[in-house]
C-alpha positions in Angstrom: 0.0 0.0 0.0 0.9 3.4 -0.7 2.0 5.7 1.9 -1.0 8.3 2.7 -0.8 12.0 1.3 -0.5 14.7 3.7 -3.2 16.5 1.6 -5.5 15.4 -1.4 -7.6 18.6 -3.0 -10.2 17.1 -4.9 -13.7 18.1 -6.7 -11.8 21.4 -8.5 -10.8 22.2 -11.6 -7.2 21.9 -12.0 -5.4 24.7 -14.3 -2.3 22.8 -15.6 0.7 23.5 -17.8 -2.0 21.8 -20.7 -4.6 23.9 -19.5 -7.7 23.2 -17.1 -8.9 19.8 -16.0 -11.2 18.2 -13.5 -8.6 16.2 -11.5 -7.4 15.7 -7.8 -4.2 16.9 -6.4 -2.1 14.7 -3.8 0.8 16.0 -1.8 3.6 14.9 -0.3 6.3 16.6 2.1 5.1 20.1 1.0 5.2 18.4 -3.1 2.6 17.9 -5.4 2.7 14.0 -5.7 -0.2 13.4 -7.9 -2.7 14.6 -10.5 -5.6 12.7 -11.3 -8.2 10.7 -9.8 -7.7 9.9 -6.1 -11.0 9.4 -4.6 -9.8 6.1 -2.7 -6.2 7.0 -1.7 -5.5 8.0 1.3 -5.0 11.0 2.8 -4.0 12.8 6.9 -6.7 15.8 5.5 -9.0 16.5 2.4 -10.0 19.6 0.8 -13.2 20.0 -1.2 -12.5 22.3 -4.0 -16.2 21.3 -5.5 -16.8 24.5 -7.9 -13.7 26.1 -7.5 -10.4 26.7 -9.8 -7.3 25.1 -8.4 -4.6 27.8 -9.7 -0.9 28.0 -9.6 0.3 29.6 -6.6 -0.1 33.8 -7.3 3.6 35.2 -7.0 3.8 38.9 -6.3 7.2 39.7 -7.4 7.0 43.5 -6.3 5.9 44.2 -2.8 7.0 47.4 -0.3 6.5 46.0 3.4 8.4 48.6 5.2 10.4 46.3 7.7 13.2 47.2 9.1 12.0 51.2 8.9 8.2 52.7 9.4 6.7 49.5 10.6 3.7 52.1 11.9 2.7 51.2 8.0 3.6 47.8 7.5 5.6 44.8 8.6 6.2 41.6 7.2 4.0 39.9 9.0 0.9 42.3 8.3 2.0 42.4 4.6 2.3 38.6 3.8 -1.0 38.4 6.0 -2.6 40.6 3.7 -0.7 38.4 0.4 -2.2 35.2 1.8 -5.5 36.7 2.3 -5.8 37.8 -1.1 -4.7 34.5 -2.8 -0.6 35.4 -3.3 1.5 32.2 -2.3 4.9 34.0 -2.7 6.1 37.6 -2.8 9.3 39.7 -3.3 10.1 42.4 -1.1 11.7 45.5 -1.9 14.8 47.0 -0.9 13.9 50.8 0.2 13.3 50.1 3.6 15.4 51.7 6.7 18.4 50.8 6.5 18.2 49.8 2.8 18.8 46.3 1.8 22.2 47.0 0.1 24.6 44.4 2.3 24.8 40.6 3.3 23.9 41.9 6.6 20.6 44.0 5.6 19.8 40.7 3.6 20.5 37.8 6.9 18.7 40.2 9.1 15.3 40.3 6.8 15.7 37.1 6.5 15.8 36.7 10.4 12.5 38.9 10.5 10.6 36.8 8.2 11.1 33.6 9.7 7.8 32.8 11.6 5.9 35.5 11.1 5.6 35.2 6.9 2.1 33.7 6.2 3.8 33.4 2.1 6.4 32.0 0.7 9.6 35.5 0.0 12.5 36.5 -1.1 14.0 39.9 -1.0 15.6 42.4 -3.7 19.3 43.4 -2.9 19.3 47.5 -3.9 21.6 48.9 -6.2 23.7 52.0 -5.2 26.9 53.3 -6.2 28.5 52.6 -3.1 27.7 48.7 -3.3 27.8 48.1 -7.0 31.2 46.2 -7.2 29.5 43.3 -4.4 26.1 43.1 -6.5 27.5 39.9 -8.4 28.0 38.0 -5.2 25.1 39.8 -3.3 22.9 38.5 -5.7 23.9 35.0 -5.1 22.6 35.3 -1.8 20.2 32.4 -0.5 16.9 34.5 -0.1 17.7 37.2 -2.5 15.4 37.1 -6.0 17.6 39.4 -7.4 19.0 43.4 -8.2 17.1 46.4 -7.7 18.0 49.7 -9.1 15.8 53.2 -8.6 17.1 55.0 -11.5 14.5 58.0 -10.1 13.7 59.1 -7.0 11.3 57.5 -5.2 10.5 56.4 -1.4 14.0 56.1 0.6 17.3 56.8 0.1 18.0 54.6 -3.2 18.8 55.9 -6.6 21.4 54.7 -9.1 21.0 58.3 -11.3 23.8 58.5 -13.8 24.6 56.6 -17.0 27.7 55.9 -14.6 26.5 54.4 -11.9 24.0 52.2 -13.8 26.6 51.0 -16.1 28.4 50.0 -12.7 25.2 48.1 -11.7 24.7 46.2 -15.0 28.6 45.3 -15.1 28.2 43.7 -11.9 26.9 40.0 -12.2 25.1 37.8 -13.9 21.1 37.5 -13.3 18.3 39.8 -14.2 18.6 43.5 -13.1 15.2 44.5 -12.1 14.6 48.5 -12.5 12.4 51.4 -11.4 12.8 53.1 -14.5 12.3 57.4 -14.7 14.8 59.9 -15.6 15.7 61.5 -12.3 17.5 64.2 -13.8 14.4 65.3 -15.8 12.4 64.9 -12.3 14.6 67.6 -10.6 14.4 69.6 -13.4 10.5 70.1 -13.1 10.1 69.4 -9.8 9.3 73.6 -9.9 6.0 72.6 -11.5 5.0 70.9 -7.8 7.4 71.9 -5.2 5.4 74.7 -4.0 2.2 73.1 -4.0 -0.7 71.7 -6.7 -3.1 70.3 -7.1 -2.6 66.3 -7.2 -3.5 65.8 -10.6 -0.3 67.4 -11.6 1.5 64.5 -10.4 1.6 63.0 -14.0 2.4 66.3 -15.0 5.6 66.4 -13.2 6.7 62.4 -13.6 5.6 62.7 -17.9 5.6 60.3 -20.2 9.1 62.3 -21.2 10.6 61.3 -17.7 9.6 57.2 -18.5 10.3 57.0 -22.0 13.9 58.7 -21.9 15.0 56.2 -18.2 14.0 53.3 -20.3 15.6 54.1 -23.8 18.9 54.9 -21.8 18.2 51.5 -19.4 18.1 49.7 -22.6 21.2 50.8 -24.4 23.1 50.5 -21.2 21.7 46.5 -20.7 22.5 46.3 -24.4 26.4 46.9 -24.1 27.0 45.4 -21.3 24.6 42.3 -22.6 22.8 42.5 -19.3 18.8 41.4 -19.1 16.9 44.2 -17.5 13.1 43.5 -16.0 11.4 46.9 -16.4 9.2 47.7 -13.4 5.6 49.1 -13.8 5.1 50.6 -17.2 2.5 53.4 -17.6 3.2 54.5 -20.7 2.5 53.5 -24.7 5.2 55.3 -25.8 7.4 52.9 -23.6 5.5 49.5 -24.9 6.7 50.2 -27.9 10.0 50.7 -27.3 9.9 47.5 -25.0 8.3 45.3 -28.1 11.9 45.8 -30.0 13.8 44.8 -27.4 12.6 41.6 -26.0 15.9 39.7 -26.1 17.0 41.2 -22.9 14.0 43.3 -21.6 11.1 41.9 -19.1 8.1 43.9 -18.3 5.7 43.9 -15.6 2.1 46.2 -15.3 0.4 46.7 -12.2 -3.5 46.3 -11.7 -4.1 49.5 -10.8 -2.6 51.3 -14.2 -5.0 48.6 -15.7 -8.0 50.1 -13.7 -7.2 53.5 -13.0 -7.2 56.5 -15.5 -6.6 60.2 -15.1 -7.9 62.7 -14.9 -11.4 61.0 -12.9 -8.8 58.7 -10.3 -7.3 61.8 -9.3 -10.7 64.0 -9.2 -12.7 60.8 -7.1 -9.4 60.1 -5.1 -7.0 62.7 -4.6 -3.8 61.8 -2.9 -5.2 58.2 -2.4 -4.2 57.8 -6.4 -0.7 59.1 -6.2 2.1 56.9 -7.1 5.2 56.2 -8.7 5.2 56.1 -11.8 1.5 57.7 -12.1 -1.3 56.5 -12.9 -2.3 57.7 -16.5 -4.6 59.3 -18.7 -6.6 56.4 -20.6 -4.8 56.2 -23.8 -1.8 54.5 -21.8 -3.9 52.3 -19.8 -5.5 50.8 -23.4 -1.9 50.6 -24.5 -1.0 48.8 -21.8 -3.8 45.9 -22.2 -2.7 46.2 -26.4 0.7 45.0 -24.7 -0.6 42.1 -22.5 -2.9 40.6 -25.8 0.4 41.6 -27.5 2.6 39.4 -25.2 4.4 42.5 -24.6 3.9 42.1 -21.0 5.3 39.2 -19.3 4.1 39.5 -15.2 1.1 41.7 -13.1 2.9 42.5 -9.8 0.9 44.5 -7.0 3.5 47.4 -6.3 2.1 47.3 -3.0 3.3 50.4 -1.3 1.7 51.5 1.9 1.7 54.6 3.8 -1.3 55.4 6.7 -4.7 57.7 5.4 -3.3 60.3 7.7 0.2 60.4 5.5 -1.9 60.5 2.3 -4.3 62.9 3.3 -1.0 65.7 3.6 -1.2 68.4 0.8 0.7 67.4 -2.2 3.4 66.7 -2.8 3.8 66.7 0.9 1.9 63.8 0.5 3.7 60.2 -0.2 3.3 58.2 -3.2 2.0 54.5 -3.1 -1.0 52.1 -3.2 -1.9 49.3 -1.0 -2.3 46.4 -3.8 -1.0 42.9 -2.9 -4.1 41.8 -1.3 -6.3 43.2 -4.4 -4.1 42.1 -6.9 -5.5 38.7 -7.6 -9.3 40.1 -6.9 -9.0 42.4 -9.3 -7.5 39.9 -12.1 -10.0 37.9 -11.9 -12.6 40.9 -12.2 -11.0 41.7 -15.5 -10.9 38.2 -16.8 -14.6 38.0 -16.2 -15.2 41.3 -18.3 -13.2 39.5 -21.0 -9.8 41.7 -20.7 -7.9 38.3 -20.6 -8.4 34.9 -20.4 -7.5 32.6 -17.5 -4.8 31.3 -19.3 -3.4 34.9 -19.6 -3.6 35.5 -16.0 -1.6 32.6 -14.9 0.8 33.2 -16.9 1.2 37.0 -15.8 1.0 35.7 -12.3 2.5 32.3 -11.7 4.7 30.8 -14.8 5.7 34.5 -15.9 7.2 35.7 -12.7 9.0 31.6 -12.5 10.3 32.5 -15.7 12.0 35.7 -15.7 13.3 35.2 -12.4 14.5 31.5 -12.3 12.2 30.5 -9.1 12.6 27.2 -8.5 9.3 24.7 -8.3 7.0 27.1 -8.5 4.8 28.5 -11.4 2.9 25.2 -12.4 1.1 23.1 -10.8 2.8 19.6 -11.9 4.5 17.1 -10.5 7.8 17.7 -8.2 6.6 21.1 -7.8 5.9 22.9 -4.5 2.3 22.5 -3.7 1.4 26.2 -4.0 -1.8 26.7 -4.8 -4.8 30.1 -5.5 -8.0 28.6 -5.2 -10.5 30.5 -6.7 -14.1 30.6 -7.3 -14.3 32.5 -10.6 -18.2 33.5 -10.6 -18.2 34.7 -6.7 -19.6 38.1 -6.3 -17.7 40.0 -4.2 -17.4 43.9 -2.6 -14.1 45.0 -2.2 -13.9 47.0 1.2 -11.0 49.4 3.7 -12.5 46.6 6.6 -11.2 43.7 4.4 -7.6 44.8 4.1 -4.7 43.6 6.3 -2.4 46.0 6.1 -1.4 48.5 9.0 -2.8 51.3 6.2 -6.1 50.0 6.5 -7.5 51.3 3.3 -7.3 50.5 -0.7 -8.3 52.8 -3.5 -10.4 50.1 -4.7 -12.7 50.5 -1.4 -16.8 49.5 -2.7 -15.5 48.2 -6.0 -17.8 44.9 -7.0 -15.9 42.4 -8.1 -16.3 38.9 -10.0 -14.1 36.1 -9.0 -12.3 35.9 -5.7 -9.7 33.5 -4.0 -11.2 31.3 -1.8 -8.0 29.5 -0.5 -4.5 29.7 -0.3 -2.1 26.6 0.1 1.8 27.5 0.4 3.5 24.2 0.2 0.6 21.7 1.0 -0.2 24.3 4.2 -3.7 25.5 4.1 -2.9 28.9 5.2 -6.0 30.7 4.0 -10.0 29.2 3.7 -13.1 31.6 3.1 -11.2 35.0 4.3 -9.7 33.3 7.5 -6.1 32.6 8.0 -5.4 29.1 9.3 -2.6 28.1 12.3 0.3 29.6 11.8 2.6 31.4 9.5 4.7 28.6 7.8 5.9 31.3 4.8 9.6 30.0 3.8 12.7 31.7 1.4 11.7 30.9 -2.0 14.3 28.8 -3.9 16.1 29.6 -7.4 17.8 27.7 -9.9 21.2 27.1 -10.2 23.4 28.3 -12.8 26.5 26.2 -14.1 
């Protein structure tokens, strides 16, 4: 006989790398074991996934949790909460916290933090400065560490890599994918006039143009290009910038986020305010149809959540006093889904943008798919749920989301990270069991 599985989900439908069947899923030691029929094997627990979507595990490869630094608006353990609530099995945290993440001892000591308290599966971004670029090659190889981060324009902290210089410096330095907050900081100082003395928020995608994207990205790309280093480009807003992207896809990656799919100026800015702000901005609606032209275009290879939190009381300051950023991880997948079932993309589509897209461009290893050998990640989801999104639902220390009384369709119902049940029907389940996220090796 057998041994027993620790888990068996059956009922669902399965998405798998050939697409969606009605099948079970057994797991072993944190594995997926099995795919098919296993109504007589047996099993220490059982999950009904009886009109419900068994999905590949959603990883959020751009999240802002604030720890160590202002944990007054996040920590790790309130922002993976909020990730688990809202279907994400994984997530990669940023570097601008305080102290940045720029040394082997920023890196061991988030990792420290993390351990226990993570509901998800993480990794964390080593930043890029001038100071640290000659160690990026080996701080890159760092267990924990999904890769390089470079601000090449201002945004929240102290990183910025500004110069054709300096970023030449960071893309000399190692091997894997340089992943890259891309406006032209130089053309930010230079208009900062337009803001610094006060406006009206609208102006914010006055001040941070289309000019100050486009001219960060042509000069990222013809930097990666001589020093033959693959680039992932960080939420793009604009079409000018999708263009420019399409003719360079040998070495160039590009995530959108869900809220320059939804969002458009000038009515986000007029119905929000400061609540809207963020870097880069959120568009008029040209760029926001240029930007779902790129994702039926394959243009656009992962959705991350940007998710950037500061408290109401922050955001409510007069801009620009005011600080840019969206909460987003926990709405990321809800909204998704939303757009799927208006016929934006197909649920092929959002896998792939969500699960095997970020396993691709970042090398994670056994995740992406559910199939055998795999970790047993899974997003269950049940894709006609009607659903309100609301401030009272989110986890994070913020306590709000711009998408506050949006209706929905589709919403994640579970969330397994490595055969642990750590979310069921908007309750978290035991413990935190979140672990560093593995990458491949390269010869």
């Amino acid at each position: 006989m057998s041994e027993p599985f620790d888990l068996v989900i059956h009922g669902g439908t399965v998405f798998t790398p050939g697409g969606p069947v009605s099948a079970d899923i057994g797991v072993r030691a944190g594995k997926t074991e099995a795919i098919g029929s296993l109504a007589g094997a047996a099993a220490a627990a059982r999950f009904d996934a009886a009109h419900l979507t068994v999905l590949p595990g959603v990883i959020d490869e751009q999240v802002h949790f604030r720890e160590p630094g202002p944990v007054h608006k996040e920590d790790l353990e309130t922002g993976t909460r909020g990730a688990a609530l809202g279907g994400v099995t994984a997530v990669f945290e940023m570097p601008n916290t305080d102290p940045p993440t720029t040394t082997e001892a920023a890196i061991a000591d988030k990792l420290a933090r993390a351990k226990g308290r993570a509901w998800t599966d993480h990794a964390f971004y080593v930043g890029a400065s001038p100071e640290n670029a000659a160690e990026l090659g080996r701080l890159e190889r760092l267990p924990g560490v999904c890769g390089v981060k470079m601000f090449m324009g201002s945004s929240t902290g102290s990183l910025l890599v500004a110069d054709d210089e300096n970023v030449s410096r960071v893309l000399a330095s190692g091997s894997r994918r340089v992943t890259v907050h891309s406006e032209d900081d130089m053309r930010l100082q230079e208009r900062s006039a337009l803001v610094k003395d006060g406006a009206d928020v609208s102006m914010h995608p006055e001040w941070r143009d289309v000019e100050t994207a486009v001219r960060s990205t042509e000069r990222l790309l013809r930097l990666a290009r001589q020093h033959h280093r693959r680039v992932h480009v960080l939420h793009v807003t604009t079409a000018e910038e999708m263009e420019l992207l399409a003719r360079h896809r040998d070495i160039a990656t590009v995530e959108v986020l869900p809220q320059h799919l939804t969002l458009a100026a000038p009515e986000c800015y007029q119905r929000l305010g400061t609540f809207a702000q963020m870097n880069p901005p959120i568009r008029e609606a040209r760029h926001r149809d240029a930007l779902w032209a790129a994702i039926d275009a394959g243009v656009v290879d992962c959705v991350g959540s940007d998710h950037a939190p500061h408290t109401r009381e922050e955001k409510a300051r007069p801009y620009p006093r005011s600080p840019s950023g969206l909460t987003g991880v926990q709405t990321l997948l809800p909204l998704l889904l939303d757009h799927m079932a208006r016929g934006r993309l197909t649920l092929a589509r959002l896998v792939d943008l969500t699960s095997a897209g970020p396993a691709r461009i970042f090398g994670i290893a056994g995740k992406g798919r559910v199939a055998k050998g795999y970790d047993a990640d899974f997003t269950l989801v049940d894709l006609k749920a009607k659903r309100t999104i609301t401030n009272a639902w989110i986890a994070s220390r913020s306590g709000w989301t711009a998408f506050d009384g949006m209706d929905v369709t589709g919403w994640p119902k579970a969330t397994i990270v490595r055969g642990h049940i750590v979310m069921r029907d908007d309750a978290l389940l035991d413990k935190p069991v979140g672990a560093p996220v593995r990458f491949q090796e390269t010869l």
